[in-house]
C-alpha positions in Angstrom: 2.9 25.5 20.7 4.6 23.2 23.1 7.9 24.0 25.3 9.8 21.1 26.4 12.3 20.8 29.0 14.3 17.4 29.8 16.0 16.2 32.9 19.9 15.9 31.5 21.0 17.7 34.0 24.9 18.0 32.9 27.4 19.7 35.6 29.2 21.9 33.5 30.4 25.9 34.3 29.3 27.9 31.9 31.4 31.5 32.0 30.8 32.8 35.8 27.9 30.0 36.1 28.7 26.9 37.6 25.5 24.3 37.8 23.3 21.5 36.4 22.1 22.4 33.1 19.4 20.8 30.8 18.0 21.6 27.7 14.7 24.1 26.4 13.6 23.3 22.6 9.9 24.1 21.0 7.6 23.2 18.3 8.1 26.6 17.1 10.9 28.7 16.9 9.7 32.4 17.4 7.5 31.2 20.4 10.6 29.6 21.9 12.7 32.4 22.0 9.4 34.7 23.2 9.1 32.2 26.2 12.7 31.9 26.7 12.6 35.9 27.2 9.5 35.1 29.8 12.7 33.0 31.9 14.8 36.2 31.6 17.4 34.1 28.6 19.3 36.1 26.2 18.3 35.3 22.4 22.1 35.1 22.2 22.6 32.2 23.9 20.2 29.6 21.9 22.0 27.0 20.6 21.4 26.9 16.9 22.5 24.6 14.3 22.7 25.8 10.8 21.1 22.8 8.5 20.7 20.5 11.4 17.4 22.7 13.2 16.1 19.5 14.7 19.2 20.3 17.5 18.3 23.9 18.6 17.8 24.5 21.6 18.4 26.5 25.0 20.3 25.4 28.1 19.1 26.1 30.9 20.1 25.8 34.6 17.8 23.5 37.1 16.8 26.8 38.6 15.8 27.7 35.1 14.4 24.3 34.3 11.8 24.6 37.1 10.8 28.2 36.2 9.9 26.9 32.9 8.1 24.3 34.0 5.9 26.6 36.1 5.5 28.7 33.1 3.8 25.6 31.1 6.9 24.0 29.7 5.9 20.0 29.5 9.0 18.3 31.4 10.4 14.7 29.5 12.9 12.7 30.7 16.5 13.1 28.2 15.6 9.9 26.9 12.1 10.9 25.9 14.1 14.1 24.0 16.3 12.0 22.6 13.7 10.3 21.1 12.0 13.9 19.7 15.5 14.9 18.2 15.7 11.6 16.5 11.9 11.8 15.0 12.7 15.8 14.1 16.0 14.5 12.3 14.2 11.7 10.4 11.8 14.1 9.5 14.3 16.7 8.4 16.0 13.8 6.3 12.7 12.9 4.9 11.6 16.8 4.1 8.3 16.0 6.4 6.7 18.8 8.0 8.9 21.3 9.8 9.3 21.9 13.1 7.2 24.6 13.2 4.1 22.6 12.3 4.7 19.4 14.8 3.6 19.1 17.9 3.6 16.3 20.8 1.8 13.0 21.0 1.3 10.7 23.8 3.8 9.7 26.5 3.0 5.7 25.7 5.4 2.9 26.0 7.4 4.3 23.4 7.4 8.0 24.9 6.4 11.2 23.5 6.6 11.4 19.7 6.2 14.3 17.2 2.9 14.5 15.1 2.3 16.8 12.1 
């Protein structure tokens, strides 16, 4: 299972927490959410998107973003998980393999893309 973390870094405040915030998605949900307890995040704060799965994620904080990627989460650039999202929709649209069964390719020209 792969973790990803990108580099969006959006100012936002989110309730009492004011900060740069990125996003935290996985190949697979249940082992998202197990490392996402690892970083200390509630399950009630991942992002989830009934019939559209290919957009659930976490946000996380940069503090957050660089604890993950000491735990082992592979750091790509937003455009590089724009990129994922777009291949997981297609997929979705196409009824390919889920999410759960995809993992990451490659960081070529073309950056990272999802493989079954």
């Amino acid at each position: 299972m792969t973790v990803f973390v990108d580099d969006w870094r959006q100012p936002a405040r989110v309730g009492r927490v004011e900060g740069r915030w990125s996003h935290l998605v996985g190949d697979d949900e249940a082992e998202l959410h197990a490392f996402a307890r690892r970083l200390g995040l509630r399950r009630a704060w991942f992002q989830e998107h009934p019939g559209r799965a290919y957009r659930d994620h976490y946000d996380v904080t940069d503090a957050l973003r660089a604890a993950a990627i000491e735990l082992g989460a592979t750091p790509v650039t937003w455009r590089d998980m724009g990129r994922l999202m777009r291949q997981r929709r297609a997929e979705a649209a196409a009824g390919a393999v889920p999410r759960e069964r995809c993992s990451i390719a490659g960081s070529g020209a073309g950056g990272p893309t999802w493989t079954s």
